[in-house]
RODOTOR-280827 format. One record per atom (N, C-alpha, C): residue number from 0; residue in one letter; atom name; x, y, z. Coordinates in nm, 2 decimals, padded with zeros to 4 digits. Example, Ala and Ser with C-alpha at 12.3 -4.5 7.8 and 13.67 -1.06 7.14 Angstrom:
2
k=0	r=A	a=N	u=01.32	v=-00.57	w=00.78
k=0	r=A	a=CA	u=01.23	v=-00.45	w=00.78
k=0	r=A	a=C	u=01.32	v=-00.33	w=00.78
k=1	r=S	a=N	u=01.28	v=-00.22	w=00.71
k=1	r=S	a=CA	u=01.37	v=-00.11	w=00.71
k=1	r=S	a=C	u=01.29	v=00.00	w=00.79
//
This chain:
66
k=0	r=X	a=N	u=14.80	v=05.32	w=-02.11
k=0	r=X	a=CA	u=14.69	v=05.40	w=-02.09
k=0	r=X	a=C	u=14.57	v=05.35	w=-02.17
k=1	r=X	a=N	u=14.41	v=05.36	w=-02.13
k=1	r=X	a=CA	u=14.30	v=05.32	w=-02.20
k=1	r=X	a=C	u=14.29	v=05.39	w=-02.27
k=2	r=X	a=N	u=14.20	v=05.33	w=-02.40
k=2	r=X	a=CA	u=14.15	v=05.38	w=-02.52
k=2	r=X	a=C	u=14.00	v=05.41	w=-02.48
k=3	r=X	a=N	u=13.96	v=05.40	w=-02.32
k=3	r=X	a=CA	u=13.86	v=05.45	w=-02.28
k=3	r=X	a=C	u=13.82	v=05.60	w=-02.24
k=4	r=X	a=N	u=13.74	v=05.67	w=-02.29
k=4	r=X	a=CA	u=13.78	v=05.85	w=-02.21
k=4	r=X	a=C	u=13.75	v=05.82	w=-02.05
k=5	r=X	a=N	u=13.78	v=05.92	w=-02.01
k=5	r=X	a=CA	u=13.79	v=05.89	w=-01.86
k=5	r=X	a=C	u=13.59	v=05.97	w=-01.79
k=6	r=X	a=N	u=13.56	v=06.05	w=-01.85
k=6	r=X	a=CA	u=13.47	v=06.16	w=-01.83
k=6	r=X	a=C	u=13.32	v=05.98	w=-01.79
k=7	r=X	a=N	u=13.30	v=05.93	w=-01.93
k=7	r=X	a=CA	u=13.18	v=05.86	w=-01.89
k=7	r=X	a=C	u=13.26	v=05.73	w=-01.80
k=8	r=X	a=N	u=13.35	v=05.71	w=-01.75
k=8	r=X	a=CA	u=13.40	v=05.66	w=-01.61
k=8	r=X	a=C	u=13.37	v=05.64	w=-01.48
k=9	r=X	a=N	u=13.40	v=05.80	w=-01.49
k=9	r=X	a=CA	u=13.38	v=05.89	w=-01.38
k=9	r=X	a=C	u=13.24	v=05.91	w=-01.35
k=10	r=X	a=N	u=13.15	v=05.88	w=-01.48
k=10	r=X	a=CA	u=13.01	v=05.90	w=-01.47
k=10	r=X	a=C	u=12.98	v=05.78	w=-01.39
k=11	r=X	a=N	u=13.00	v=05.65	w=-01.42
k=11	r=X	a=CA	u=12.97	v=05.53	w=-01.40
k=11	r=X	a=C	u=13.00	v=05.48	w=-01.29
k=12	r=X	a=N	u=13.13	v=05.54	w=-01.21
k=12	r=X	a=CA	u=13.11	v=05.57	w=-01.06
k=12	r=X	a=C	u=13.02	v=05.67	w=-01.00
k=13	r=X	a=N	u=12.97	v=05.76	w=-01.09
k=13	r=X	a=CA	u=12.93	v=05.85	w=-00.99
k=13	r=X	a=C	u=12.75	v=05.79	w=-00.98
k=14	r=X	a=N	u=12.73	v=05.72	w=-01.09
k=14	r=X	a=CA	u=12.60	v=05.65	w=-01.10
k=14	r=X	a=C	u=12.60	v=05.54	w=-01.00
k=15	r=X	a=N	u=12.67	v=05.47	w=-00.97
k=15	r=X	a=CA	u=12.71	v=05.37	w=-00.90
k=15	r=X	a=C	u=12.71	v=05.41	w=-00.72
k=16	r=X	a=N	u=12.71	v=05.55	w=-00.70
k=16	r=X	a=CA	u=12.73	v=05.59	w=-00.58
k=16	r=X	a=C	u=12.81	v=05.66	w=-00.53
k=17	r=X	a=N	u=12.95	v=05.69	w=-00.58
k=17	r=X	a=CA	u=13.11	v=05.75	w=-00.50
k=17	r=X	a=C	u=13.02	v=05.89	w=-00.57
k=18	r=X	a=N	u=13.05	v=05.97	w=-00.44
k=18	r=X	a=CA	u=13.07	v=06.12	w=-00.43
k=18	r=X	a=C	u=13.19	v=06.17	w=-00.49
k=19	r=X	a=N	u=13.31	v=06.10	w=-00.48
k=19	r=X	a=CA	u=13.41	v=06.17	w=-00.55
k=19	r=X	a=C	u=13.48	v=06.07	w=-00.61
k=20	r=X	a=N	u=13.55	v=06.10	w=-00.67
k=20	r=X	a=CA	u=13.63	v=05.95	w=-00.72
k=20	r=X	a=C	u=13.75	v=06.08	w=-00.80
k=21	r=X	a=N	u=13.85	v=05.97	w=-00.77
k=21	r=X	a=CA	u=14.02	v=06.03	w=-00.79
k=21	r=X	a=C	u=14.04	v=06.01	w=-00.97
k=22	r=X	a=N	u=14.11	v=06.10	w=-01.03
k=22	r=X	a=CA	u=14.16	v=06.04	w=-01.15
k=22	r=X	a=C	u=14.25	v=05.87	w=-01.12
k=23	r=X	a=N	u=14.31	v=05.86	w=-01.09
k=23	r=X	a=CA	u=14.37	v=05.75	w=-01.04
k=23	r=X	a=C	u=14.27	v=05.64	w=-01.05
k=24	r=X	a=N	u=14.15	v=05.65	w=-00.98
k=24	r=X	a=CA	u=14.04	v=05.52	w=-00.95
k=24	r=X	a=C	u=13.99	v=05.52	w=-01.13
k=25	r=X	a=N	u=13.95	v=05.64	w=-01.20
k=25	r=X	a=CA	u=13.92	v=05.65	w=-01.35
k=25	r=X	a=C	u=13.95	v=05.55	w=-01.44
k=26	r=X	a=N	u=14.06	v=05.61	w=-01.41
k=26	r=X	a=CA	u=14.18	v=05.55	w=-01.51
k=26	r=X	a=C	u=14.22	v=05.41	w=-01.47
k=27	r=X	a=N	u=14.24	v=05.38	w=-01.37
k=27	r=X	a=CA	u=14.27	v=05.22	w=-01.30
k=27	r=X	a=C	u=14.13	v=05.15	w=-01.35
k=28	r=X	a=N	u=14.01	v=05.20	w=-01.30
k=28	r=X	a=CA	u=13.89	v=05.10	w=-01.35
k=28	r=X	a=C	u=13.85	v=05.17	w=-01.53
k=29	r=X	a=N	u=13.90	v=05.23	w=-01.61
k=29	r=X	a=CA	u=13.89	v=05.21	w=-01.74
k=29	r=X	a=C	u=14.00	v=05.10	w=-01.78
k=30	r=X	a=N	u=14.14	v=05.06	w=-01.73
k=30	r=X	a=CA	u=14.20	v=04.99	w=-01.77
k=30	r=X	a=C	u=14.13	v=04.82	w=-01.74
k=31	r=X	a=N	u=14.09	v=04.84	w=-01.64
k=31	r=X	a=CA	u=14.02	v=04.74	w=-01.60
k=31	r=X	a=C	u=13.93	v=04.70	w=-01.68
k=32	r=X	a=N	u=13.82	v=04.76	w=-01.72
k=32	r=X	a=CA	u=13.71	v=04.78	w=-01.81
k=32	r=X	a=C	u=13.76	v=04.72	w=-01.94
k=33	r=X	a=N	u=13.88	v=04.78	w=-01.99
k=33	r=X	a=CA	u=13.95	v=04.74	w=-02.13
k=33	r=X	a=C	u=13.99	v=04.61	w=-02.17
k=34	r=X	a=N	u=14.03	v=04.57	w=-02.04
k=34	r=X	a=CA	u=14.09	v=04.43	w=-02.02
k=34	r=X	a=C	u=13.99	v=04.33	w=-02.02
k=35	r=X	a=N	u=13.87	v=04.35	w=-01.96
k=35	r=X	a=CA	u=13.77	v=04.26	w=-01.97
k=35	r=X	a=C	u=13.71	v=04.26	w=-02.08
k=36	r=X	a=N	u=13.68	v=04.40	w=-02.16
k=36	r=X	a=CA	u=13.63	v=04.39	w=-02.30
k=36	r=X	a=C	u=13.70	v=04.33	w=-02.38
k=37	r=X	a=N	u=13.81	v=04.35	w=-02.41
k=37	r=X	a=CA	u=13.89	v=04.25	w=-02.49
k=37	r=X	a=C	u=13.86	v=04.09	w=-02.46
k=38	r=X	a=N	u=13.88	v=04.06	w=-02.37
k=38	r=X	a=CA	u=13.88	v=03.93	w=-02.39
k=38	r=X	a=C	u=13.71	v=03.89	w=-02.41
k=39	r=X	a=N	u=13.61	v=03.94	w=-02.35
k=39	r=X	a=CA	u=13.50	v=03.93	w=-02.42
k=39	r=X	a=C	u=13.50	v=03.96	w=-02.53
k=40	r=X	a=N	u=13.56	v=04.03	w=-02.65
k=40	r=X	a=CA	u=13.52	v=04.07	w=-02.73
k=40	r=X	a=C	u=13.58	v=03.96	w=-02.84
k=41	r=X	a=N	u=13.72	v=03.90	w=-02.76
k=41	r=X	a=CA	u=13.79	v=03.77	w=-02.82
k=41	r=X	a=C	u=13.71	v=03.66	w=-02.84
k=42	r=X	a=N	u=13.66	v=03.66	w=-02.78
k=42	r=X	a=CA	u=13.56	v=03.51	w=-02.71
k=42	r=X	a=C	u=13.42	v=03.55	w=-02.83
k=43	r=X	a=N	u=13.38	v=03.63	w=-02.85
k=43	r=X	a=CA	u=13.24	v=03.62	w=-02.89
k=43	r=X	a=C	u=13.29	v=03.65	w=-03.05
k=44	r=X	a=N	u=13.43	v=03.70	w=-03.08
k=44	r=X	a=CA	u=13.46	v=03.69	w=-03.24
k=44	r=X	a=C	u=13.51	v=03.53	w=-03.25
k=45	r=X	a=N	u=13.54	v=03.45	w=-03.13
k=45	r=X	a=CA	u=13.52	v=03.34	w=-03.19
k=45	r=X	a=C	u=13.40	v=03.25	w=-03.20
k=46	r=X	a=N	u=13.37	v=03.30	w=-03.13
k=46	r=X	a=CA	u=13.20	v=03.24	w=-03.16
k=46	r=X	a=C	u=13.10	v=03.27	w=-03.28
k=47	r=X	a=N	u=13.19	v=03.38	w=-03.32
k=47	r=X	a=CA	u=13.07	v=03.45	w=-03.45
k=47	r=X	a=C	u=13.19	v=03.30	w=-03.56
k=48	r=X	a=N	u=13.25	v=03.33	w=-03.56
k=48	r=X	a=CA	u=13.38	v=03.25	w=-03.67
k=48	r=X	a=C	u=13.35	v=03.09	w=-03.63
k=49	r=X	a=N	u=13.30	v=03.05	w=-03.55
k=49	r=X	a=CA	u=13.26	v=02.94	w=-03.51
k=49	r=X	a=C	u=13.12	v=02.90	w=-03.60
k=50	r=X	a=N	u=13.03	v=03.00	w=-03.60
k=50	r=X	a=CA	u=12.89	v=02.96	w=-03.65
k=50	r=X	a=C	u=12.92	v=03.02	w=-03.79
k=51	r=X	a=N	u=13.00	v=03.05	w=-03.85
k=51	r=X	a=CA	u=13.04	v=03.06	w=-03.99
k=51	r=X	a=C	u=13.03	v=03.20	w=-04.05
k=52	r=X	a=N	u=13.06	v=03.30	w=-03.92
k=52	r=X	a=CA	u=13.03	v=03.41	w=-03.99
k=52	r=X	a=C	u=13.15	v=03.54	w=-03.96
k=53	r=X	a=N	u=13.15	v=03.65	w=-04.06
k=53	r=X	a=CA	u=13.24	v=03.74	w=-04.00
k=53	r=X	a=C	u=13.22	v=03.88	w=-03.87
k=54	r=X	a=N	u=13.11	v=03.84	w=-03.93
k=54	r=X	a=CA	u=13.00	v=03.99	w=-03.80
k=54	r=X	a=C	u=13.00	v=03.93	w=-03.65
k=55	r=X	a=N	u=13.02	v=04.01	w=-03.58
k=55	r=X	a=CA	u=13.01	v=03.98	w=-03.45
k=55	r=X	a=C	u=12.85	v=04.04	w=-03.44
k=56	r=X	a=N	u=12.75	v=03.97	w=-03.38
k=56	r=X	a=CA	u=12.61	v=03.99	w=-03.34
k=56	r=X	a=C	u=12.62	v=04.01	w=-03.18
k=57	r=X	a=N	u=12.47	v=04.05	w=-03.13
k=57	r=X	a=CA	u=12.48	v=04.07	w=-03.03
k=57	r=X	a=C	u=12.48	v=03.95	w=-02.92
k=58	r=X	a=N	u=12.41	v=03.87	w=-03.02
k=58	r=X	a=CA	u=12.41	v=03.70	w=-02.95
k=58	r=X	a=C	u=12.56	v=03.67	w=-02.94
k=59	r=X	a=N	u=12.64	v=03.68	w=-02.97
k=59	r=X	a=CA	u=12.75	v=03.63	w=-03.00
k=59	r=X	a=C	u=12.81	v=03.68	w=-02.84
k=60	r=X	a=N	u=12.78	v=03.84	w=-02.80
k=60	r=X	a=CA	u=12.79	v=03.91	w=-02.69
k=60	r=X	a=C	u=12.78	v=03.88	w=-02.56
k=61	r=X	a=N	u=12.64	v=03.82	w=-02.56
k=61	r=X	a=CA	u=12.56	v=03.74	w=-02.50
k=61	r=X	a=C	u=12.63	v=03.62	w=-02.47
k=62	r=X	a=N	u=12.60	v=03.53	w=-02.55
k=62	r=X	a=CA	u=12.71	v=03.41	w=-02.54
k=62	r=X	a=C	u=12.85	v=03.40	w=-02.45
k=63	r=X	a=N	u=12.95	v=03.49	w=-02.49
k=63	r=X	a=CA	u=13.06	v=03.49	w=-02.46
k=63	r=X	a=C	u=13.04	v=03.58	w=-02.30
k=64	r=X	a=N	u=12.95	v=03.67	w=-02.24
k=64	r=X	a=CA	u=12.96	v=03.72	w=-02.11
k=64	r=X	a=C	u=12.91	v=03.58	w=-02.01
k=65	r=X	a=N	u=12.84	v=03.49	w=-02.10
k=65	r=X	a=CA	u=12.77	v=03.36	w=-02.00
k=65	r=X	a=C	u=12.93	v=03.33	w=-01.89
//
């Protein structure tokens, strides 16, 4: 299960255009969502640890979605 809530999801399709959207579709594209952040979030802590630091910046963010 995601450590994402499902409510701003559901928003994010509904911003996106779907009239309705299933729990099922929520929860499928928050796990989705989870999965991609992680490994972006992997990638730009090694980039902060690369330029000698412990803070992840936003450049670091930036960098690692290129």
């Amino acid at each position: 299960m995601s450590e994402l809530p499902i409510a701003p999801i559901k928003r994010l399709l509904k911003n996106a255009g779907a009239s309705r959207i299933s729990e099922d579709a929520a929860i499928k594209l928050a796990d989705v969502l989870e999965e991609i952040g992680e490994d972006l979030a992997r990638d730009a802590t090694k980039l902060a640890k690369h330029a000698g630091r412990k803070t992840v910046k936003a450049e670091d963010i930036e960098l690692a979605s290129k």
